[in-house]
N, CA, C and O atoms as a DFTB+ gen file, in Angstrom:
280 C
 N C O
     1  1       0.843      -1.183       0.000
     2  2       0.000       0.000       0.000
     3  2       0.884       1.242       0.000
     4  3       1.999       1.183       0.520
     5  1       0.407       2.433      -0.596
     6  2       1.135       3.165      -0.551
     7  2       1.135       4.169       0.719
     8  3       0.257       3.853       1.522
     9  1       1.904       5.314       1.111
    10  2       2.448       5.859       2.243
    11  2       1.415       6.370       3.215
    12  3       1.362       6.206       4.434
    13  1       0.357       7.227       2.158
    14  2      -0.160       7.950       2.275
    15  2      -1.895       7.404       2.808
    16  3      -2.739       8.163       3.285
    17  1      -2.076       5.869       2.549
    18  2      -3.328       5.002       3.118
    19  2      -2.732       5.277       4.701
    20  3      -3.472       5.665       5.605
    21  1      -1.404       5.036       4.868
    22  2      -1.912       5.011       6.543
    23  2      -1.732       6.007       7.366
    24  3      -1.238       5.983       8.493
    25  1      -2.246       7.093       6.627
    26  2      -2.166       8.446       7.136
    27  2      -3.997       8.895       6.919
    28  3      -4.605       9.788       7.508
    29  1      -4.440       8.079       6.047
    30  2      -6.004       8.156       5.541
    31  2      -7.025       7.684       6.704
    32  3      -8.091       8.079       7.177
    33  1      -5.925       6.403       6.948
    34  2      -6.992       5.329       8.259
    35  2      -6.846       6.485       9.504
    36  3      -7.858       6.909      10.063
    37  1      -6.145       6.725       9.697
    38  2      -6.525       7.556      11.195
    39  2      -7.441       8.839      10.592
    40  3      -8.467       9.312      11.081
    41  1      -7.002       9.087       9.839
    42  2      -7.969      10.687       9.545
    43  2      -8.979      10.444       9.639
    44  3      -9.712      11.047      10.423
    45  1      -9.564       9.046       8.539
    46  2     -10.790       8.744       8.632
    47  2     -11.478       7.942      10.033
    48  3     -12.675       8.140      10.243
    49  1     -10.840       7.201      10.808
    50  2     -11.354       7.370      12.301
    51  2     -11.610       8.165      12.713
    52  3     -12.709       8.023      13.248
    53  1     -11.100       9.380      12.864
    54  2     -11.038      10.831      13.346
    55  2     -12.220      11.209      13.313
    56  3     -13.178      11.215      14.087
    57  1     -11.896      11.686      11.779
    58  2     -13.344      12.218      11.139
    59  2     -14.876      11.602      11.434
    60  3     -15.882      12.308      11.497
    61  1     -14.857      10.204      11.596
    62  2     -15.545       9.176      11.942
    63  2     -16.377       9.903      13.380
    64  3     -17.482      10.441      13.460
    65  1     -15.180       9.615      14.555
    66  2     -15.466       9.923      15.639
    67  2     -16.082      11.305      15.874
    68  3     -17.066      11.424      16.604
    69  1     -15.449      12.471      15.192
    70  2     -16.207      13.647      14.817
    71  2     -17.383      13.785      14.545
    72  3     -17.943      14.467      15.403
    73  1     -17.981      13.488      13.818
    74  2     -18.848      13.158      13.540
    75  2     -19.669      12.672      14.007
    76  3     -20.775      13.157      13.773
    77  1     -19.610      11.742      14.703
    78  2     -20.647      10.586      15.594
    79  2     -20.837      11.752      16.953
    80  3     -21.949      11.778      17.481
    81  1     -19.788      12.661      17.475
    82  2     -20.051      13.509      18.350
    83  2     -20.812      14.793      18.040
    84  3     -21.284      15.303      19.056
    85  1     -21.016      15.344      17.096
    86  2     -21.616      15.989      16.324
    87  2     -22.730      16.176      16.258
    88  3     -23.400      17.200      16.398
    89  1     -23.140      14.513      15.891
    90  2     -25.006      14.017      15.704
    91  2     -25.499      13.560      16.980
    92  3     -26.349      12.684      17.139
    93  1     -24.968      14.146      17.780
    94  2     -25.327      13.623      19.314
    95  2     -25.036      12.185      19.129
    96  3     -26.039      11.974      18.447
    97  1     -24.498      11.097      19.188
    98  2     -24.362      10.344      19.256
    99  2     -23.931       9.945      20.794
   100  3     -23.150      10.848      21.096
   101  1     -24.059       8.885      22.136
   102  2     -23.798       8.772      22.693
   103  2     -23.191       7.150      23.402
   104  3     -23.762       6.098      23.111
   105  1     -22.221       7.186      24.152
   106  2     -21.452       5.774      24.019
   107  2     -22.228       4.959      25.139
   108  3     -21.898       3.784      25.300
   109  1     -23.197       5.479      25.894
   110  2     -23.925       4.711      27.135
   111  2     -24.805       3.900      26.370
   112  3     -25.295       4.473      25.397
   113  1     -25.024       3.117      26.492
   114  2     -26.693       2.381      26.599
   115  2     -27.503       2.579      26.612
   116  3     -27.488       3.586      27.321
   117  1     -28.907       2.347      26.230
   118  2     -30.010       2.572      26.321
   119  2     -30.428       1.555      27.331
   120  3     -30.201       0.357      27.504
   121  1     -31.239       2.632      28.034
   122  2     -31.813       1.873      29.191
   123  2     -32.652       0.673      28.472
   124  3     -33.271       0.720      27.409
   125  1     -32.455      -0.618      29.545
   126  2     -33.592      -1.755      29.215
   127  2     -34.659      -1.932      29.070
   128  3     -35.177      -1.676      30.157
   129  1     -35.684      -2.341      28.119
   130  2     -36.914      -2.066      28.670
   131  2     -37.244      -3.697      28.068
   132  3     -38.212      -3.843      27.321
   133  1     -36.435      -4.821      28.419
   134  2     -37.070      -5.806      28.292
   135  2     -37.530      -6.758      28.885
   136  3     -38.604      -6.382      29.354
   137  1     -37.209      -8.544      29.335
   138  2     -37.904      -9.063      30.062
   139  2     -37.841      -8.499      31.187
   140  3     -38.890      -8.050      31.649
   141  1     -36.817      -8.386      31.809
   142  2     -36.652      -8.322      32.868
   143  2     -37.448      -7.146      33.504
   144  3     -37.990      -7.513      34.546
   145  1     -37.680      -5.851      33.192
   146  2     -38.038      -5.015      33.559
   147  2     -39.590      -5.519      33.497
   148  3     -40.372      -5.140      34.369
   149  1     -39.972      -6.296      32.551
   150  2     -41.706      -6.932      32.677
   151  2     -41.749      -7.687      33.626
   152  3     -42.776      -7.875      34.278
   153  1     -40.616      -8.253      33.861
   154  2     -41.323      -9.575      35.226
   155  2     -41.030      -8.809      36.664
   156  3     -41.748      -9.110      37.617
   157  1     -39.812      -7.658      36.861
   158  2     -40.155      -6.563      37.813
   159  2     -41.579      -5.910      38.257
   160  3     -42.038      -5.754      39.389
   161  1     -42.147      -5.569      36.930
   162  2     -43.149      -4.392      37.092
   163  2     -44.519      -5.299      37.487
   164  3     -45.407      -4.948      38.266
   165  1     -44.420      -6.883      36.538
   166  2     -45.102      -7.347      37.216
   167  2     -44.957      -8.206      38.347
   168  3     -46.007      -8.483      38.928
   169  1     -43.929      -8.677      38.780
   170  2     -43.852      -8.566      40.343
   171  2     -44.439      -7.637      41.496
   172  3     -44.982      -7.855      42.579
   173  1     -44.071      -6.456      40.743
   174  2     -44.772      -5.191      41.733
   175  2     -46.001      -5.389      41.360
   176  3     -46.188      -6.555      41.708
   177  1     -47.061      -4.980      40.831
   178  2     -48.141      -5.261      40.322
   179  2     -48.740      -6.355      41.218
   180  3     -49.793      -6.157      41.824
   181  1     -48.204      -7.267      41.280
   182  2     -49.139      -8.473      41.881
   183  2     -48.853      -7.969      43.710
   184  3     -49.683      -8.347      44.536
   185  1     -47.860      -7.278      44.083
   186  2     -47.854      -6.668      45.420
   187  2     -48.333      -5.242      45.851
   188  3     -48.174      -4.792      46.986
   189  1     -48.930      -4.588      44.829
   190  2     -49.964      -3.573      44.479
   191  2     -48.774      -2.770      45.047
   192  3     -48.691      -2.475      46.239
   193  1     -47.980      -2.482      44.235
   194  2     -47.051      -1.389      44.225
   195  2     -46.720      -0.882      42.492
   196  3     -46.823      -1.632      41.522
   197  1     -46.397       0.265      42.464
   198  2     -46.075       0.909      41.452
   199  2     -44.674       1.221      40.956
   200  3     -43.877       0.537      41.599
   201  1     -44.194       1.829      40.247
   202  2     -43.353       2.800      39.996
   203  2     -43.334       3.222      38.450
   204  3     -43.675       2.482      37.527
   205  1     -42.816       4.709      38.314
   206  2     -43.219       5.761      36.799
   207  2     -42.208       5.325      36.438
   208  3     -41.089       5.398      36.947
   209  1     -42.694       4.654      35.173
   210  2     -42.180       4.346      33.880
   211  2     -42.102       5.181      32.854
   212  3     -43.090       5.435      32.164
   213  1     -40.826       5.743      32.620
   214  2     -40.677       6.322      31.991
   215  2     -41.297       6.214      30.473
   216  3     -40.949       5.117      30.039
   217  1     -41.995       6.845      29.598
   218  2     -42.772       6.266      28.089
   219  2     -41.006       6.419      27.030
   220  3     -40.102       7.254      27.046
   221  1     -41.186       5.449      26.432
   222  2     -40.194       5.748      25.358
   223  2     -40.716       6.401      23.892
   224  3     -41.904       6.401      23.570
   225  1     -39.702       6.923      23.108
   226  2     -40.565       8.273      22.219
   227  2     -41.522       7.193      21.214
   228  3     -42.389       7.763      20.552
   229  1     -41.434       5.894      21.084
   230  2     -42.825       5.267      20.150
   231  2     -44.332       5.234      21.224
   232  3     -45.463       5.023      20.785
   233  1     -43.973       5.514      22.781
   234  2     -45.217       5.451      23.229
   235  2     -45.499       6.706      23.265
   236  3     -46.689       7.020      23.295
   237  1     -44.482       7.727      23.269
   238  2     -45.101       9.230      23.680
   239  2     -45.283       9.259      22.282
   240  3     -45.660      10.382      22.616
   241  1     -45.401       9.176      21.061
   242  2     -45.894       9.196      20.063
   243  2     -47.314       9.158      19.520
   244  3     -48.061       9.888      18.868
   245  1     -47.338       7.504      20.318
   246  2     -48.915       6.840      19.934
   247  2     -49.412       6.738      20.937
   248  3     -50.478       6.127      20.870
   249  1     -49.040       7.175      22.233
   250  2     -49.850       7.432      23.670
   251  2     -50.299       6.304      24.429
   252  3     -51.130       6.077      25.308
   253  1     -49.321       5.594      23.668
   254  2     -49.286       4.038      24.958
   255  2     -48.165       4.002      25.779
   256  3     -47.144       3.359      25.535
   257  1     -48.356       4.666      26.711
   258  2     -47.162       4.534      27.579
   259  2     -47.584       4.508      29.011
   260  3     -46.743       4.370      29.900
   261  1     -49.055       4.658      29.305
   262  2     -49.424       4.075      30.848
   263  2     -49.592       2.569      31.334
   264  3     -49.851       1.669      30.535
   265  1     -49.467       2.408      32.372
   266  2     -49.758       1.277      32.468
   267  2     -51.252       0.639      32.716
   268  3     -52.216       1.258      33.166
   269  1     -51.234      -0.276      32.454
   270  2     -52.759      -0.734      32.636
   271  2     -52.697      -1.884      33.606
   272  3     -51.814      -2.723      33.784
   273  1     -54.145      -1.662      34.324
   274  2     -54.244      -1.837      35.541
   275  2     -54.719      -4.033      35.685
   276  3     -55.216      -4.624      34.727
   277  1     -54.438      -4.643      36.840
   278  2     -54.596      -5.725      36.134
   279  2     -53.722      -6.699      37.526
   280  3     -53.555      -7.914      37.419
């Protein structure tokens, strides 16, 4: 390869990483919202306790994001 590719690969990481910071991009996780958090909530539920669940933006969207009672 010639001299000048491995002077390209870091730029273009760079630029890469730039970028991804840019578009808000962020390196944490998204919180869970799978089994586990269902067999929690319904754990609580069956001990008539609660806690606010946060809606994620497809329920604050389509306005399913309470819980139902049960």
């Amino acid at each position: 390869m010639p001299w000048y590719v491995w002077t390209l690969i870091p730029a273009g990481l760079v630029g890469a990483y730039i970028l991804h910071t840019l578009m808000g991009g962020t390196a944490a996780p998204v919180a869970a919202r799978g089994a586990i958090d269902r067999i929690r909530s319904h754990n609580l539920a069956r001990r008539g306790w609660s806690l606010p669940v946060p809606a994620g933006l497809f329920e604050r969207l389509t306005g399913r994001g309470g819980r139902e009672a049960g």
